[in-house]
N, C-alpha and C positions, 0 to 999 in steps of 0.2 A: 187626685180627686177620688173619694170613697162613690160607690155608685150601688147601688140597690137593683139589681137586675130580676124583673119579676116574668116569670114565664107562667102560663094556664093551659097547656096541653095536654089530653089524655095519655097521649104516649112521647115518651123519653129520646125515641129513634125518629120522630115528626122531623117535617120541613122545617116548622117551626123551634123547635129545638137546635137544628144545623145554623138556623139564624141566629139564635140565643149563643151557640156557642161562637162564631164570629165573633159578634158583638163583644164577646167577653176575651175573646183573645185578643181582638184588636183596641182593646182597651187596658188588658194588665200589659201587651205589649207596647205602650206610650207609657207605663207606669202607672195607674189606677186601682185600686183597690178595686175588685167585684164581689161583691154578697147576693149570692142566690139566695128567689124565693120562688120554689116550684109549688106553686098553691094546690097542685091536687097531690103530689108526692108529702106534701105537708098536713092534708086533710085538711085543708082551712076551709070553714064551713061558711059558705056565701051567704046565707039564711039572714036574713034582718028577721031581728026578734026585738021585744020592747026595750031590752039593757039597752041596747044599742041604734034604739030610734034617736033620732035627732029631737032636741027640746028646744021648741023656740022662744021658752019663756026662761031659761035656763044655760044660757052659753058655756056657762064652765060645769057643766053633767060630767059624770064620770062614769066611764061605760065599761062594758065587761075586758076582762082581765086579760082576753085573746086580742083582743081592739087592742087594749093600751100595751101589747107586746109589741101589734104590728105598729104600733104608732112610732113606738121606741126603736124599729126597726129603720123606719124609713129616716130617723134624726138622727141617726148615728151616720147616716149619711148625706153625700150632698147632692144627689141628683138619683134620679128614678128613671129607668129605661122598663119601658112594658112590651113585651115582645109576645103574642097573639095569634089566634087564625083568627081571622074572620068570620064569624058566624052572623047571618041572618043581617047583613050591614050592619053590624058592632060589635060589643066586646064579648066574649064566652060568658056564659052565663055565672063562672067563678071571678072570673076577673071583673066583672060588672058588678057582683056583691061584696067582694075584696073593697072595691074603691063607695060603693054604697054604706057599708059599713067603718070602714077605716077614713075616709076622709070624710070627717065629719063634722058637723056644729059649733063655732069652738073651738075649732084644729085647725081644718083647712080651711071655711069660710066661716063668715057669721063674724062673729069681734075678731076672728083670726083669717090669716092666709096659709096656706102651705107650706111648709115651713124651708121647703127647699127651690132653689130659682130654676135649674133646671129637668124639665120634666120630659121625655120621650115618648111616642106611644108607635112602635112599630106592629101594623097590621099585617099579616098574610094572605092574601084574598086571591082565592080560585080563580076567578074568570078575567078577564083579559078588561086593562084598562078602559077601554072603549065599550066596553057592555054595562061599567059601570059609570061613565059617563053620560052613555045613552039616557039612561036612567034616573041621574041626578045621587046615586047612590053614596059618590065620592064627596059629595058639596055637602049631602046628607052627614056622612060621615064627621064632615069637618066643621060645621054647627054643632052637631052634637059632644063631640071630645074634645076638639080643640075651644070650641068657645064656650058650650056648655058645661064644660068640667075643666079644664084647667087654666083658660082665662076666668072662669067661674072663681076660681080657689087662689087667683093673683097670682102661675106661674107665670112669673117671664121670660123665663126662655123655654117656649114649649115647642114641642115639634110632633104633628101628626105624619107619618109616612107610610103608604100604604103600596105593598109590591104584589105586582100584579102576577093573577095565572097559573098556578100552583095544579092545577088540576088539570093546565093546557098540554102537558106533553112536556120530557127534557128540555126544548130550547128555551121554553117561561121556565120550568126549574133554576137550569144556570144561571139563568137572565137574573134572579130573583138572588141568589147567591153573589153572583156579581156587582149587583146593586147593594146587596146587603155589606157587601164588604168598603165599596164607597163611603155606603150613609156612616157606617161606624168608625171610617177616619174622620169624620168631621164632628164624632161627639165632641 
């Protein structure tokens, strides 16, 4: 399986990056293709601008020329792993305009679905499971990605994962690594 691994972190040496690269070892080691996409080491500019508003009187639009790269990108393969911190309970404000702009009108919903059945979204989140459940943060979460955007766009096999604690100290670090290296035997 080809897989499209998109990471959105400022920096390269992140938590989140250690997970990114798991993830990708433990997937060319099954045999997997993996194709990075580091959207701020790429400059991919989140920005909705009008090319690339969605048209709802207009299903097959054709949108700026960065859109139908990334479009081209994710069809070359067969599955998407989104690998994330956690900001503000959701996605970074790149990776939120990445899937804003790229999954669009036409493409992924609208007369169309997604074009690929497996879809991943691994989170990083700071604070310790139970502070986001206290919260509702996690349930938040999981309306929002999992049903709002990729039951949204008719992935079927999607999966929201979010590893807790990131900011609690080495034994959430490991914890989070350890985990991470589970979840990625069972892409």
């Amino acid at each position: 399986m080809k897989t499209l691994l998109v990471i959105a972190h400022p920096r390269r040496n992140s938590l989140t990056a250690r997970v990114a690269e798991i993830f990708a070892g433990s997937l060319e080691g099954n045999g997997h293709e993996v194709e990075w996409a580091d959207l701020l080491e790429e400059n991919f500019d989140p920005v909705m601008r009008e090319q690339d508003e969605p048209d709802w009187d207009n299903s097959r639009k054709r949108y700026s020329a960065e859109v139908q790269r990334e479009m081209a990108r994710i069809e070359r393969n067969d599955a998407t792993l989104m690998i994330f911190p956690v900001y503000w309970w959701s996605l970074p404000a790149l990776l939120k305009g990445w899937v804003d702009r790229v999954w669009n009108n036409g493409w992924a919903y609208g007369d169309a679905v997604f074009p690929q059945r497996r879809v991943w979204m691994i989170g990083i989140a700071g604070n310790r499971a139970e502070g986001f459940a206290a919260k509702g943060y996690d349930s938040a979460m999981q309306t929002q990605l999992d049903i709002g955007t990729l039951d949204y766009c008719g992935v079927r096999e999607r999966r929201l994962e979010l590893l807790y604690g990131s900011i609690e100290g080495q034994p959430f670090v490991d914890q989070i690594l350890i985990d991470a290296k589970r979840i990625a035997s069972e892409f």
